[in-house]
Each structure stands twice: as C-alpha cells, then as structure tokens.
RODO-2510 file (C-alpha; in nm, 4 decimals, decimal comma):
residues 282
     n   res          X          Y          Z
     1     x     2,9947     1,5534     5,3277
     2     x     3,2327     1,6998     5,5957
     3     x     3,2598     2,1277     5,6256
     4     x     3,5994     2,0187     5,5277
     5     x     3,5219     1,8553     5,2078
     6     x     3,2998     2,1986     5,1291
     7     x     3,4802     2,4422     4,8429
     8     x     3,4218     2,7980     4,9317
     9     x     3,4300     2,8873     4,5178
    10     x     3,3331     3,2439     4,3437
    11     x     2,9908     3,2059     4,3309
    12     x     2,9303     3,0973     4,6957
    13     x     3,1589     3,4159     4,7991
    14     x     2,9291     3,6399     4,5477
    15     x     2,5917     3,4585     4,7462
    16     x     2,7473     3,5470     5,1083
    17     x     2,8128     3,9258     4,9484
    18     x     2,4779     3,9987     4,9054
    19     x     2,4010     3,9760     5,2062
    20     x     2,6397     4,1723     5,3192
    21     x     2,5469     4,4985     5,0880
    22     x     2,5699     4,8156     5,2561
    23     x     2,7910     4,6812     5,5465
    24     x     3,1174     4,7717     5,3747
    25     x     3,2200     4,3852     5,4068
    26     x     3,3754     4,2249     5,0567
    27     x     3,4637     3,9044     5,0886
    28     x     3,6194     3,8894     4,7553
    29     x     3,8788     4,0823     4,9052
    30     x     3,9974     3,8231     5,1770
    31     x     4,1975     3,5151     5,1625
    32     x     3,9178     3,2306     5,1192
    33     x     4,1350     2,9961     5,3620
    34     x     4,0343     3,2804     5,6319
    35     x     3,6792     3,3391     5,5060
    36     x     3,6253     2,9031     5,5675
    37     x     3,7487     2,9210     5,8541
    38     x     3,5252     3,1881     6,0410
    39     x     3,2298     3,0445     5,8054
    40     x     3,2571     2,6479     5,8949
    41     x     3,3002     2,7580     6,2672
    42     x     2,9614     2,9613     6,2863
    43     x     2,8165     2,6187     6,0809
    44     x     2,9783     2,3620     6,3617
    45     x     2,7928     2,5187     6,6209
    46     x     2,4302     2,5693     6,3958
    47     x     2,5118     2,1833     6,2824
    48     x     2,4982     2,3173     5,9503
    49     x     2,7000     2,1398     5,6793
    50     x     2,6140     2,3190     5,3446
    51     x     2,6765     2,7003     5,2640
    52     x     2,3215     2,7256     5,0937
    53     x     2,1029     2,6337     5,4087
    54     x     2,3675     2,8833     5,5984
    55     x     2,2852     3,1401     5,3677
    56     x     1,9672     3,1173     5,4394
    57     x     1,9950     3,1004     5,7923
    58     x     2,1395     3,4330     5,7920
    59     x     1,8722     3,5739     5,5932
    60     x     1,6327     3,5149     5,8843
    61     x     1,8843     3,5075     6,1906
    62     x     1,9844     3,8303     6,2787
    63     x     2,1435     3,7243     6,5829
    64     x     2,3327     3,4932     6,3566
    65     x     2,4210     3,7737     6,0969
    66     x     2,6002     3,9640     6,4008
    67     x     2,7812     3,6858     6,5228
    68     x     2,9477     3,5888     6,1702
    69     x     2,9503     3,9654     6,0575
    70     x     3,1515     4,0323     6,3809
    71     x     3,3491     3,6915     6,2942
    72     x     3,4709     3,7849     5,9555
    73     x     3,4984     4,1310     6,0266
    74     x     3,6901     4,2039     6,3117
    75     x     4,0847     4,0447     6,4258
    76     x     4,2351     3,9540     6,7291
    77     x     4,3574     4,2913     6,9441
    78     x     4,4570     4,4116     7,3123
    79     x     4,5765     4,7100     7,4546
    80     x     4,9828     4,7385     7,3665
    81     x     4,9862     4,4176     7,1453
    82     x     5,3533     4,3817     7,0614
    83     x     5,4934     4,6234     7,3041
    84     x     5,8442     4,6448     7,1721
    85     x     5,7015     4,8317     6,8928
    86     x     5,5184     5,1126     7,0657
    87     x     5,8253     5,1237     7,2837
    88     x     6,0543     5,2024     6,9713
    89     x     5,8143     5,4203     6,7818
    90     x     5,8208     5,6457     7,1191
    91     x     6,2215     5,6455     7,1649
    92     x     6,2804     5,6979     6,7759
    93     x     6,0460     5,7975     6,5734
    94     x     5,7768     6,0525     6,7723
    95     x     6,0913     6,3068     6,8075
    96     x     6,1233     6,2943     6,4541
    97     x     5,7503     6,3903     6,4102
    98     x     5,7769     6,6295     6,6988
    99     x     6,0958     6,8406     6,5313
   100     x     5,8937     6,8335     6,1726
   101     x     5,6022     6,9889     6,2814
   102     x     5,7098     7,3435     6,2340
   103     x     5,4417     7,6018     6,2958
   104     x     5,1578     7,3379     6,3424
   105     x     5,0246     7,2224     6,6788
   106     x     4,8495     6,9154     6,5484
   107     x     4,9803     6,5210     6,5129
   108     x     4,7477     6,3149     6,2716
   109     x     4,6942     5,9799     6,3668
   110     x     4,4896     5,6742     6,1192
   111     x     4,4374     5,3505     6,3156
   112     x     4,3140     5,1518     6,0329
   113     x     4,1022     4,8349     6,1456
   114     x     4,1020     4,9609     6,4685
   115     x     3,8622     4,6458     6,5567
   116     x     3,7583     4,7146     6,9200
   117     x     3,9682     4,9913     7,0193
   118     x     4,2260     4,8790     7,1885
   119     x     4,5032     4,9538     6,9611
   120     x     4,4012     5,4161     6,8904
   121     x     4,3253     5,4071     7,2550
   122     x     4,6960     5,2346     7,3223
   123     x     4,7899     5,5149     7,0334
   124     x     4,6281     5,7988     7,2606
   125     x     4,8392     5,6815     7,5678
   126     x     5,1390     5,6273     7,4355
   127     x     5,1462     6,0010     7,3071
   128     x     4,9626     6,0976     7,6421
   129     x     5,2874     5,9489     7,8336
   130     x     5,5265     6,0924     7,5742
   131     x     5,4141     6,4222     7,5453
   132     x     5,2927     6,5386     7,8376
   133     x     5,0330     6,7901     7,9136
   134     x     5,1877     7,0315     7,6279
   135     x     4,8862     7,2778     7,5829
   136     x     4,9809     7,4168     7,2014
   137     x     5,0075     7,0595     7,0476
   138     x     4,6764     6,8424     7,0043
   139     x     4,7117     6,4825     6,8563
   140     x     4,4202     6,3927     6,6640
   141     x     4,3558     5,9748     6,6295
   142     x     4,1258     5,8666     6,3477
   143     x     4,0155     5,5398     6,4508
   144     x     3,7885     5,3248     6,1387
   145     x     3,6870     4,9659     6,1319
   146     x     3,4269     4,8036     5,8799
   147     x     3,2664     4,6478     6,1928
   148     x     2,9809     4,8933     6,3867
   149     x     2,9444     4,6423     6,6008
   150     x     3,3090     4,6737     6,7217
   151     x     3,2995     5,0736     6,6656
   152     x     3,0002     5,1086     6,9243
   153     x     3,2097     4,8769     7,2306
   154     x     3,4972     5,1090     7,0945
   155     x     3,3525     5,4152     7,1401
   156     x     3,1797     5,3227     7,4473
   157     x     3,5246     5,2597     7,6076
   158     x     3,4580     5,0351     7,8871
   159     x     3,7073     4,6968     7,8854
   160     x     3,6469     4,3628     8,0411
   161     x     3,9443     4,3063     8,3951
   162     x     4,1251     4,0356     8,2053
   163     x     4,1839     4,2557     7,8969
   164     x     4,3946     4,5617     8,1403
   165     x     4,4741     4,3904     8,4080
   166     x     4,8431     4,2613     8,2612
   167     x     4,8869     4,5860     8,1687
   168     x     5,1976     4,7875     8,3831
   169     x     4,9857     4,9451     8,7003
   170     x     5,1377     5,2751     8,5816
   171     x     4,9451     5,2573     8,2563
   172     x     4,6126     5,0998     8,4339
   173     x     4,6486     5,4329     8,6918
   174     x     4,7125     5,7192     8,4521
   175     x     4,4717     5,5642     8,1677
   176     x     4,1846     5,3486     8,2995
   177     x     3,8788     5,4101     8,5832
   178     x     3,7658     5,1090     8,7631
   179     x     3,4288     5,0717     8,7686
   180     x     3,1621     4,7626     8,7769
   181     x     2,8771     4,6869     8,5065
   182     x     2,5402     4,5945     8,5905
   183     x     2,6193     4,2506     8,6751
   184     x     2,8494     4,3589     8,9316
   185     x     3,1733     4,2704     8,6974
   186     x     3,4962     4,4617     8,7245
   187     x     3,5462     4,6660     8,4000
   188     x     3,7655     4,9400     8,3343
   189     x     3,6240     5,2643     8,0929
   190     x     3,9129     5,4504     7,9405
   191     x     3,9116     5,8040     8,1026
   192     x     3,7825     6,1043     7,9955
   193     x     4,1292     6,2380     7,8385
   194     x     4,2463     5,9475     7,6583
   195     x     3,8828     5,9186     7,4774
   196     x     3,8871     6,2640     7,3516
   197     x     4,2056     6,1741     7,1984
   198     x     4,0348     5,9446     6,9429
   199     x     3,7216     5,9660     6,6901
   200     x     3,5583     5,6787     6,5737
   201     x     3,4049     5,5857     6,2181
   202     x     3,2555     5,2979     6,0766
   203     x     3,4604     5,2474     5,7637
   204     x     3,6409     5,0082     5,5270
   205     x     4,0457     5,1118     5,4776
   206     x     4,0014     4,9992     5,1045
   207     x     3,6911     5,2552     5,0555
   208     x     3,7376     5,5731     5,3019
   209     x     3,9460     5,8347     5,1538
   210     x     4,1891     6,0317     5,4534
   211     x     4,5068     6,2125     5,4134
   212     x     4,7545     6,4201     5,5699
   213     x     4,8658     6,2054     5,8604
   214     x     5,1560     6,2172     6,0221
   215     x     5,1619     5,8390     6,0921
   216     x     4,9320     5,5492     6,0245
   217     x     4,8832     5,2241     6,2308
   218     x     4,7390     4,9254     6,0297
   219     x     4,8815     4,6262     6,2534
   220     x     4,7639     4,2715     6,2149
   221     x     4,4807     4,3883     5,9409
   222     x     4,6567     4,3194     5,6361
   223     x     4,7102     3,9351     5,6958
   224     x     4,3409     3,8342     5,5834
   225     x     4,3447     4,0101     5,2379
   226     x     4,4714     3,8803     4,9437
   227     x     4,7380     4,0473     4,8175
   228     x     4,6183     4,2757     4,4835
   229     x     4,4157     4,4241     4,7755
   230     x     4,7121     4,4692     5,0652
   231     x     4,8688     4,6532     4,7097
   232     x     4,5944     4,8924     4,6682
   233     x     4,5742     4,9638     5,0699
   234     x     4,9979     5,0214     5,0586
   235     x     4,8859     5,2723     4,7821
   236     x     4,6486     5,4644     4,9502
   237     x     4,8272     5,4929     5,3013
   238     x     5,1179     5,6346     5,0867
   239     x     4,8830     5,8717     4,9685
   240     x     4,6708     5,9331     5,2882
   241     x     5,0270     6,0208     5,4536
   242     x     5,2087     6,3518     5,4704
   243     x     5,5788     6,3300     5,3048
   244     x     5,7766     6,1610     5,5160
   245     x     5,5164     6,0259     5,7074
   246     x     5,4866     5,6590     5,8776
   247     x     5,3395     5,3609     5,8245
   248     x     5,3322     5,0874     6,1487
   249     x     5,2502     4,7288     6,0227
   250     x     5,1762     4,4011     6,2353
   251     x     5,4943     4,2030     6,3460
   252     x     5,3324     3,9110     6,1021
   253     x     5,3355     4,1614     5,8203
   254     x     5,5333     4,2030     5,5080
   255     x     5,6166     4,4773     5,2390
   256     x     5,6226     4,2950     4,9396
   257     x     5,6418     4,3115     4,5497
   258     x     5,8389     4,5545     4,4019
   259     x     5,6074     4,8731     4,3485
   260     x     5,5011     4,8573     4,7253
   261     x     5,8808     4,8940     4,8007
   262     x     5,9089     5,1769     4,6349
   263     x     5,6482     5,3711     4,8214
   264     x     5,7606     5,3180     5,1873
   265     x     6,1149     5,2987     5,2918
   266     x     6,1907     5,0356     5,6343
   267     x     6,2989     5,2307     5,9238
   268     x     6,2865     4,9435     6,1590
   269     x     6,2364     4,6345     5,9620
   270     x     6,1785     4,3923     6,3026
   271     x     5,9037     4,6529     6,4447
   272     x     5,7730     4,6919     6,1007
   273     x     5,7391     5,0365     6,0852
   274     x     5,8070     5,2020     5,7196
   275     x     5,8794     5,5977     5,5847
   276     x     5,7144     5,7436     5,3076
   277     x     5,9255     5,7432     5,0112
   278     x     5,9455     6,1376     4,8642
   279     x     5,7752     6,0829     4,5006
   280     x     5,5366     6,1639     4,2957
   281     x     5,1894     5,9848     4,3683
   282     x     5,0862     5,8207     4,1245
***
C-alpha cells in the first residue's frame, strides 16, 4: 500500500497527539489534507509506509520528532511577505492608531504564529520607518508561535543572505548587521533596536489569553485549521483587541460565516485587513 492509499482517520490523529502532549500542538485542530501532507513527506524520506511504525519512530527519534514537530508546526514566512499590505496599513491605517491614542504613549502589537520571526520583526520596522525616533511613544510587539524551535532562531535574530538580500537596500541598511557564522556564511542579525521592539513566547493562538492591542497580525496561519477553530480564533482576536482595533489576515485568507462578520468590519478587503466591530463581547 502506497502513503497515498493511507487514511489519516480520528484515531491515528488521537495516536500522533499523544505524542505531542505538552507541546501545545493539536492536530485535531488542522485540516487532515495538511496534516498528510507534512506526515507522508517525513515517511518518504524514512521509507516508511504505515503511520503505526512512524509513530513509533518518533517515540525513539528525537531528531525525527523535531523535524516533523517543526513540519506541522510552523508555515511558510519572509521578511515583508505581501508588501502591498504593509505598504497600505502604513499610509492608512497607522495614522488612525496614531490620532486614537490620546494620553497613552504605547502601540500594542500581537503577531500571532509568528513562525520564525520574520513577519513582528517586519512589524517592528515598518513602525521604526513610520514613526521615527519619537521618544514619548513605545510600540510594544507580542510575537507567539506553538513552535520553540522556531521561537529560539526568532529570538536569536540572525537570518540566512538569501532570506534579506531582495529586500530594498534601504531596509537591509537601517534594519539588518552583516555579519558571518561560524562556517564563514553571510548572515544578517536584526539590530539591536528593531529586537527590542519585539518579545517572544512560545504559545498556541487558540490557548494564550492577550488583550488590549491596538492591532493584530495573524497572516497565512489560519489556512491550516479547520474552520470551527479559525471561528473560535476570529472570537478571541475580537476580544484580545481594543475597540476599534485591527485585525491583518493573509492575502489567501477569508472572513467567513455569518457570526465572524459581525465581529470585524473590512477596511481593505484586497489587503485583508478588518476593524473591530463596537459590540458587546460575547
């Protein structure tokens, strides 16, 4: 029997949970076409062709536990992704939060699945650049991802050439220090400025309980759950954002169903990035 013929039922799902206790990782959660796919991948290359004897290879491979734990736990980022929509959050929608902060000095940032770190730290520089070096105003980014594999590289803040390298020399100049790993690589490490801008947890967006943000980022996260969960994560950004706050999706990412429309309004339905509907929580 093929890895294509295998079906990824309830019971297998529960099996591959167990293992994953007290990593913050449900499976049950995710779409099971995505969960196959990252699974049957990590088999090809073991030549493994039956869930069971995977199982079991992760219960005494911790090499292998990493590599599918990272698999299934973290997406596909880079610094900027989708760059129309950072430039039209800046234009539009950061005067708004500048004019509403009254008497506070403080912008509250969630980057939800932050994965790696590219996305808060594109976060940090995109308010770096926008604001300036205005001392009474301090933007605090709360960056979380299940993965502590992916918060440790995030937090250590040191990116492969190929990953910054596209990037505008302005941004590379103003935001990144060249430097070369042990191996004599080129790397660049985020500087000193731009890393104080963001805090890192290890955290799942379904479990971890923030609020009063200004705005919160949760781009190209939502696509692998199914969708009672993307309902219950709507319902907690609404709640984990101040009235009137914002909510940025990914470009491949959809408010949907009829009480999730009620909660967020679309500003700018091509960017995907949604207002917090005045109402009572409920």
């Amino acid at each position: 029997m093929s890895l294509n013929d295998l079906t990824l039922n309830a019971d297998i799902v529960a099996e591959f949970n167990k293992i994953f206790a007290g990593y913050g990782l449900d499976l049950a959660r995710y779409k099971p076409a995505f969960i196959k796919r990252r699974l049957d991948r990590r088999m090809r290359i073991l030549n493994i062709s039956d869930y069971s004897q995977y199982i079991l290879a992760l219960k005494n491979n911790r090499k292998e536990f990493e590599e599918i734990f990272t698999s299934l736990s973290i997406n596909v980022t880079n610094f900027f992704r989708d760059s129309t929509v950072f430039d039209r959050f800046q234009l539009s929608i950061l005067p708004k939060i500048l004019s509403s902060l009254g008497d506070g000095n403080k912008i509250r940032v969630w980057s939800a699945g932050c994965a790696s770190g590219e996305e808060p730290y594109s976060i940090a520089m995109m308010f770096k650049q926008a604001i300036g070096k205005l001392s009474n105003l301090e933007v605090e980014i709360i960056a979380n991802d299940v993965n502590k594999f992916a918060i440790q590289f995030a937090e250590r803040g040191r990116y492969p050439a190929k990953g910054v390298e596209s990037l505008p020399p302005s941004i590379i100049l103003n935001n990144f220090q060249k430097i070369r790993d042990d191996n004599n690589n080129i790397e660049y490490e985020i500087i000193s400025e731009i890393k104080n801008m963001v805090t890192f947890k290890v955290g799942d967006i379904l479990s971890d309980t923030m609020q009063s943000f200004d705005v919160i980022f949760c781009r190209n996260v939502l696509i692998y759950y199914e969708k009672e969960a993307q309902e219950l994560i709507f319902t907690k950004f609404h709640r984990g954002l101040k009235n009137s706050g914002y909510l940025v999706l990914g470009m491949d990412e959809t408010m949907f169903g009829r009480r999730c429309q009620k909660l967020f309004n679309p500003l700018m339905a091509r960017e995907r990035i949604y207002q917090k509907m005045l109402q009572q929580d409920n």
